[in-house]
C-alpha positions in Angstrom: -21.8 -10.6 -50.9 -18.8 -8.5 -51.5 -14.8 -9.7 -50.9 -13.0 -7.8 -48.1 -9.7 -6.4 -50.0 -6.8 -7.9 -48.6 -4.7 -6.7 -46.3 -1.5 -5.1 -48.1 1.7 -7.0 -45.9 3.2 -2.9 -45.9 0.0 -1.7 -44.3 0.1 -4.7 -41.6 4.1 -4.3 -41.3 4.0 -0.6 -40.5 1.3 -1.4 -37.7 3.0 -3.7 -36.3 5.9 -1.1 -35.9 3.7 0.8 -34.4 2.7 -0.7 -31.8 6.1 -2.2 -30.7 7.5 1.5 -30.9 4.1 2.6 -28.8 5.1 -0.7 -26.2 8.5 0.5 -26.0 7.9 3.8 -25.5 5.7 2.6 -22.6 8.3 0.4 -21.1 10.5 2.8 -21.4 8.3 5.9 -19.6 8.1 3.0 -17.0 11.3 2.2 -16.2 12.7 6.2 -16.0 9.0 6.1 -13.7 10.7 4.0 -11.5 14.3 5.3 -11.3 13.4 8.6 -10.5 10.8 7.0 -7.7 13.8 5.3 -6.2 16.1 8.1 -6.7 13.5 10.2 -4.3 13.5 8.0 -1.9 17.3 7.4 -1.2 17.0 11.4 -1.6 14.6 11.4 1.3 16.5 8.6 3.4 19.3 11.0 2.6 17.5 14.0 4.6 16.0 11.6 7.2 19.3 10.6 8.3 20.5 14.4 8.3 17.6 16.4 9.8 17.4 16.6 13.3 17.5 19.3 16.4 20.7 20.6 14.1 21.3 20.1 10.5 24.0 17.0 10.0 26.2 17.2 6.8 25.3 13.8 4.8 29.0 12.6 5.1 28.6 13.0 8.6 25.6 11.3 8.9 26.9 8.4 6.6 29.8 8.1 9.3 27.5 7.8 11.9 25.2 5.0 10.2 28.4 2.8 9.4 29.4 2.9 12.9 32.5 5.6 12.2 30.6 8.2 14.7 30.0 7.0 18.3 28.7 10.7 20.0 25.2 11.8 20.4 24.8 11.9 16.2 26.0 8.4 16.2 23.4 7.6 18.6 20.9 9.9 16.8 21.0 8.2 13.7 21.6 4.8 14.7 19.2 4.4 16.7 16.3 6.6 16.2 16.6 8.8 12.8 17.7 5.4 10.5 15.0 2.7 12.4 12.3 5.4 11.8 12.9 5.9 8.1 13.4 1.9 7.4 10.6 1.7 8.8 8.6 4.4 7.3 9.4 3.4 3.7 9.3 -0.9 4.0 5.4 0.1 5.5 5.0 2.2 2.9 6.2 0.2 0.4 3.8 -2.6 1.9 0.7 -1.1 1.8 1.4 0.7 -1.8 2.0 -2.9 -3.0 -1.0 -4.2 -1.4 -3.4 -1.7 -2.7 -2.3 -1.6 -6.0 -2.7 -5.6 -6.2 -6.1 -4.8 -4.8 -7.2 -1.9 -7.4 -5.7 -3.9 -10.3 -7.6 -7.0 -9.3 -11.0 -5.5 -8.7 -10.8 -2.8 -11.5 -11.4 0.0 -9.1 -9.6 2.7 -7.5 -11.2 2.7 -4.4 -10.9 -0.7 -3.9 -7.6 -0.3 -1.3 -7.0 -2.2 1.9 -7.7 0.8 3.9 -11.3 1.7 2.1 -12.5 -1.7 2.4 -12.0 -2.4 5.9 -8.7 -4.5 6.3 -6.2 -2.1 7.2 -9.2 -1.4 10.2 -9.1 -4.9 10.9 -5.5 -5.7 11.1 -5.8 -2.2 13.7 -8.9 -3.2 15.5 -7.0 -5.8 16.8 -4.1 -4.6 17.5 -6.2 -2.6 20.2 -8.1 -5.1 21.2 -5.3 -7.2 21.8 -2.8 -4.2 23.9 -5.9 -2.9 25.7 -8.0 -6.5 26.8 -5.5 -8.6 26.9 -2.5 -7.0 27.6 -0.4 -8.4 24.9 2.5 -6.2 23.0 5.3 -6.8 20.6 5.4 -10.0 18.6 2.2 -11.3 20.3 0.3 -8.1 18.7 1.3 -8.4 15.2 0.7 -12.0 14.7 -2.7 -11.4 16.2 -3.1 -8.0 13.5 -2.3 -10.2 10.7 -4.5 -13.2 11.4 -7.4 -10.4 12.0 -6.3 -8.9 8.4 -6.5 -12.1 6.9 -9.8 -13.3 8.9 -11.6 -9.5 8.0 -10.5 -10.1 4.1 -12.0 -13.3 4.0 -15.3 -12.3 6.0 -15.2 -9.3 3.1 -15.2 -11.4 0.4 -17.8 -14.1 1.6 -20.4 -11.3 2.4 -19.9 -9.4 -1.2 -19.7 -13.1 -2.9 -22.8 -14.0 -5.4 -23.3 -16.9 -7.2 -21.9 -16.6 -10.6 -20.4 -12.9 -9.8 -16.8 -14.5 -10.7 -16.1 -14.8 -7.0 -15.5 -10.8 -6.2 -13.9 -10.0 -9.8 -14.4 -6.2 -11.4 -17.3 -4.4 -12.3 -20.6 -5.3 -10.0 -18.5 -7.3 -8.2 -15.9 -5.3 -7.5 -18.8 -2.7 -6.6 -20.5 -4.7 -4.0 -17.4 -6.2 -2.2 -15.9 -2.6 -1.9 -19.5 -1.2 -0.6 -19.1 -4.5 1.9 -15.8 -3.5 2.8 -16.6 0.3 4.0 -19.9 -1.6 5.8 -17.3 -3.6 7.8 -14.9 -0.6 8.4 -17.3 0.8 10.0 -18.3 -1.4 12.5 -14.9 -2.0 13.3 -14.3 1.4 14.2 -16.7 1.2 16.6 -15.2 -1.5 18.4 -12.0 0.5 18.2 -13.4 3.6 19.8 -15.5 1.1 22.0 -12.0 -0.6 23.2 -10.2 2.6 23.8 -13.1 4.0 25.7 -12.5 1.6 28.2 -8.5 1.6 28.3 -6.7 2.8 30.6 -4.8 5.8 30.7 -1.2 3.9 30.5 -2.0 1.7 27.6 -4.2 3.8 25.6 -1.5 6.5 24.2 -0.1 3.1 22.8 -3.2 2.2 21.7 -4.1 5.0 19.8 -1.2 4.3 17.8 -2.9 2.2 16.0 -5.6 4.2 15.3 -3.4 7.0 13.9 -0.4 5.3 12.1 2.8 5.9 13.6 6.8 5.2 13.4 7.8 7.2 16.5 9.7 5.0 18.8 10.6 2.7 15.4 13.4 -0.7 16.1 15.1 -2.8 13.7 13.4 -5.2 15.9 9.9 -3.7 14.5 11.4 -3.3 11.1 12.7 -6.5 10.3 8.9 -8.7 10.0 7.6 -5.8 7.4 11.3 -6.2 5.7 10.4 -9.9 5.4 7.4 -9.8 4.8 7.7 -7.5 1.9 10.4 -9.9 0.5 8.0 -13.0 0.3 4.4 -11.5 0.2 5.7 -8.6 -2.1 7.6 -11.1 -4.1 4.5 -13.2 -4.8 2.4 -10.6 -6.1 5.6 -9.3 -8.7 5.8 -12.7 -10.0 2.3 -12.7 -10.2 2.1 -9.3 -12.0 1.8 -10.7 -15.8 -1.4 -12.9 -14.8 -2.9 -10.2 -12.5 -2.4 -8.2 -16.0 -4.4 -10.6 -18.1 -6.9 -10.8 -15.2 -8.0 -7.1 -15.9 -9.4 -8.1 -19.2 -11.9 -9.8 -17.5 -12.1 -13.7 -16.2 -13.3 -15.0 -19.4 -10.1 -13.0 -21.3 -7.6 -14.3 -18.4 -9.0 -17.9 -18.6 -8.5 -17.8 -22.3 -4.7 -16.7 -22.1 -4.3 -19.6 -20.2 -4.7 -17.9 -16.6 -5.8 -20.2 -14.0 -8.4 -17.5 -12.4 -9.2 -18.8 -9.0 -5.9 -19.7 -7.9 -4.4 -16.2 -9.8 -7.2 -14.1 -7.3 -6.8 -16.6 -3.9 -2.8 -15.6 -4.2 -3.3 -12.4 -4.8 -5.6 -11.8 -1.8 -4.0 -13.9 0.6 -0.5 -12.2 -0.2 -1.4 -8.5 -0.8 -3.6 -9.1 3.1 -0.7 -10.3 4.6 1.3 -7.7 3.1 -1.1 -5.1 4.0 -1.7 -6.5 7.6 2.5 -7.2 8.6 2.7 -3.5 7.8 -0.4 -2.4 9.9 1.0 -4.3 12.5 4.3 -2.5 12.7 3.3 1.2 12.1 -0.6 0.8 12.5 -3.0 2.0 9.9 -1.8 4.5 7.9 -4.0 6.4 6.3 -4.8 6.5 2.4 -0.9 5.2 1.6 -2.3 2.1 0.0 -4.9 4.1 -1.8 -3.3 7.1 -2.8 0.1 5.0 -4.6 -1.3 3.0 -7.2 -3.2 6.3 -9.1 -0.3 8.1 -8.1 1.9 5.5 -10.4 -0.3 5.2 -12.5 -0.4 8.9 -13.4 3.3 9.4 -13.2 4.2 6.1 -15.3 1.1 6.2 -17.9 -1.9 3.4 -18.3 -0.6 0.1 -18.9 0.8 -2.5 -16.9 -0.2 -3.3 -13.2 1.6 -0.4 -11.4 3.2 -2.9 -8.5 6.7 -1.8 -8.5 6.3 1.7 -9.2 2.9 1.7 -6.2 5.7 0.2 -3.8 8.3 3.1 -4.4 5.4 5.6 -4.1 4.0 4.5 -1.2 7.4 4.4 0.6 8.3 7.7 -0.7 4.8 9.1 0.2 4.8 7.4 3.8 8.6 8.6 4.4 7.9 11.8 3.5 5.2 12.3 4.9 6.9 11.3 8.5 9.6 14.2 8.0 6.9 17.0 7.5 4.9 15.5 10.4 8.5 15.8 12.2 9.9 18.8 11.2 8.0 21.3 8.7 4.9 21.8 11.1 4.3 23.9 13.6 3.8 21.0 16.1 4.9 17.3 15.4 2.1 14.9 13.9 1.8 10.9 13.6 2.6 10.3 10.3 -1.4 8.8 9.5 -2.2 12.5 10.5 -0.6 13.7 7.4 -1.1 10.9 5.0 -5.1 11.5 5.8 -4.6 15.3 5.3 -3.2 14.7 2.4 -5.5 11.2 0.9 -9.3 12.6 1.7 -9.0 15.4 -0.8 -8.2 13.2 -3.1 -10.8 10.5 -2.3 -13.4 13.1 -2.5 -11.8 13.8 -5.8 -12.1 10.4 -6.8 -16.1 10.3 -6.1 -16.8 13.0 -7.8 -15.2 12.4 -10.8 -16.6 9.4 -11.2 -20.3 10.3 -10.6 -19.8 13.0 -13.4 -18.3 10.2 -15.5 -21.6 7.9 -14.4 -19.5 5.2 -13.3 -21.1 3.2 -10.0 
């Protein structure tokens, strides 16, 4: 039996260089990922404030938001243009947090909030709850998130299997997303049953939901997603280096000392409420919480779970995706009418490449 050579310490040395030059060069593609994601977004906060019936200069419009303009453009923009685009990018921010958790955890890109039936969960019951019983404002979104969390855990006991790692990637992952859309679906229906029977002065509120909106938008509405996104969102960053060692694979995560259960139960239970605080504010918009994490993934390179970068995508998509709903169309559109426009293509996209790849 032969005698491997030994390793020369140059040879190792050199590798090692390597691949802390290759991790820095990663870390460092991430962080000018990130800066020019929140760069765009104060850009488009910027216009949101500005754009209206007339053009305002940004200086003008910064007077008006600190409380130096007290006309119709401080009124504009202190009540209506600013609510609307805090709004637009903490829900944004939400659900691309959320559904980046959720692809990183399951290993699977379809495996977003609103493919796998919560987002229609947290919705479904916002409409029940305006329509049968006559509820609104704090009363709905309590009732939205406790429907988000009790749809996420129905999800997860269908699609669990003895010894399938309680809903971890590959088969898994397959089946609970498969269980998800199976669930979406029949909540739809009782959406479209419970608007069927609404009446005509709650149902334009109602189909709100269905749509994803921030027309009419409050601090009021804004400040539960703001808090929300500060605990929940703050969770699942701290828990970003063990969701990491979790895509390795349970037996990899348990190895590096990751306590597996408890890593997945916090992860679910906070991207959920994350997810469902936002549907509850600005309803279920479309494809935000699938579309951010490839999207940050693409701009910022494979690597690390893209949470932060996911966030800043989704609020940039979600806010700019109100102001061409608002102003670049030739009639104005809920902003879930443009994030769907823009997320099917891509989800067909998504299919097909991986049934050419062969991957279930």
């Amino acid at each position: 039996m032969g005698v491997a050579p030994p390793v020369s310490p140059a040879v190792s040395a050199a590798a090692v260089d390597r691949v802390a030059a290759l991790r820095r060069a990663r870390a460092g593609a991430r962080r000018r990922t990130a800066l020019a994601l929140a760069a765009l977004l104060l850009a488009g906060g910027l216009v949101a404030l500005c754009l209206g019936p007339q053009w305002s200069a940004p200086a003008e419009a910064w007077r008006a938001l600190t409380g130096g303009e007290d006309g119709p453009l401080g009124f504009a923009v202190r009540q209506l243009r600013a609510p609307r685009a805090l709004l637009a990018a903490l829900a944004g921010a939400s659900f691309g947090l959320g559904g980046a958790a959720f692809q990183t955890l399951l290993r699977n890109p379809l495996a977003s909030p609103d493919i796998i039936g919560i987002s229609s969960g947290a919705g479904a019951a916002a409409v029940f709850a305006i329509v049968i019983l006559g509820w609104s404002g704090t009363a709905v979104s309590v009732f939205a998130v406790a429907a988000g969390l009790g749809v996420a855990a129905l999800i997860f006991l269908l699609s669990w299997r003895p010894g399938a790692g309680g809903g971890g990637g590959g088969g898994a992952g397959a089946r609970l997303i498969l269980t998800g859309i199976g669930v979406s679906a029949m909540l739809h229906s009782v959406t479209i049953y419970v608007l069927a029977r609404a009446p005509s002065w709650t149902l334009q509120e109602a189909l709100r939901w269905m749509t994803g909106s921030v027309n009419g938008a409050t601090l009021a509405q804004a400040a539960p997603t703001a808090a929300a996104l500060a605990l929940f969102g703050g969770a699942l960053i701290a828990s970003a280096g063990r969701l990491e060692a979790m895509r390795l694979g349970d037996d990899a995560a348990a190895a590096l000392g990751v306590r597996v259960t408890a890593t997945r139960a916090t992860v679910v239970a906070c991207a959920v409420a994350l997810v469902a605080v936002a549907t509850a504010a600005a309803g279920p918009v479309a494809f935000v919480a699938f579309l951010s994490g490839p999207i940050a993934m693409r701009l910022g390179g494979a690597g690390r779970a893209p949470l932060i970068p996911a966030a800043l995508v989704g609020a940039a998509l979600t806010l700019g995706a109100d102001l061409v709903g608002q102003h670049l169309l030739a009639m104005r559109y809920p902003v879930g009418v443009v994030t769907g426009a823009l997320g099917a293509p891509f989800l067909i996209h998504l299919i097909i490449r991986a049934d050419r790849g062969g991957v279930a």
